[in-house]
C-alpha positions in Angstrom: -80.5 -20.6 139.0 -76.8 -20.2 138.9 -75.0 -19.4 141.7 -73.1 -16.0 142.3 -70.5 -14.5 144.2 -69.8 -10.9 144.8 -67.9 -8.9 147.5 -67.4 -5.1 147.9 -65.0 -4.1 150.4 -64.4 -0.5 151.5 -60.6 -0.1 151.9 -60.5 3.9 152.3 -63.2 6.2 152.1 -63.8 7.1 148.5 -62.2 3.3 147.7 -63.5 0.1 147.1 -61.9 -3.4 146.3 -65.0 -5.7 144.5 -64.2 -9.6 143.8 -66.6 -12.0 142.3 -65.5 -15.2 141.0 -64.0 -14.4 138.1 -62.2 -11.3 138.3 -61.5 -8.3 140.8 -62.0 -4.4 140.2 -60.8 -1.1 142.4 -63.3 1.9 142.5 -62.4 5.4 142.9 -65.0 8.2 143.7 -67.1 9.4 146.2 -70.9 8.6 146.9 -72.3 11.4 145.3 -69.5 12.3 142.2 -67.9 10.2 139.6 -66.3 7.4 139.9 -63.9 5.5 137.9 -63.1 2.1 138.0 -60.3 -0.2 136.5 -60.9 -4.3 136.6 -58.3 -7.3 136.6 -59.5 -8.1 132.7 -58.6 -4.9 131.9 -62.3 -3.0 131.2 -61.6 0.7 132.2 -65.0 2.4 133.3 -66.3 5.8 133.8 -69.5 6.6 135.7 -71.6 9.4 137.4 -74.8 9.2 138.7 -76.9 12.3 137.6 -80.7 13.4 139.1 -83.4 12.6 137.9 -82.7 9.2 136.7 -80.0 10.2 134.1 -76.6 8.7 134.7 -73.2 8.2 132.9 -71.1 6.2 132.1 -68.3 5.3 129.5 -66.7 2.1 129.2 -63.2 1.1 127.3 -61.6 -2.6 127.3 -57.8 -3.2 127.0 -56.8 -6.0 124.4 -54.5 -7.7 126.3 -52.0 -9.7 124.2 
């Protein structure tokens, strides 16, 4: 079973800093809205959470050169 690492850290309300061992990533958004995300490899995501089990979310990767 390989081991992980992940940490979340809340900096401001609304904003989170998440590392794992690889790479890091900010979050913008509130609890119950969207929320948009930006990584250290350069993966831009989208997301909101919708009721009834329905959620979105859109997802674009930078070619870094």
């Amino acid at each position: 079973m390989p081991i992980t690492f992940r940490k979340s850290i809340r900096i401001l309300p609304g904003v989170r800093l998440n590392i794992n061992r690889r790479s890091w990533s900010i979050t913008l958004g509130a609890k119950g809205g969207p929320h948009y995300t930006r990584s250290s490899t350069g993966r831009r995501t989208t997301s909101m959470n919708l009721p009834g089990g329905f959620g979105y979310r859109s997802s674009r990767r930078n070619n870094r050169t």
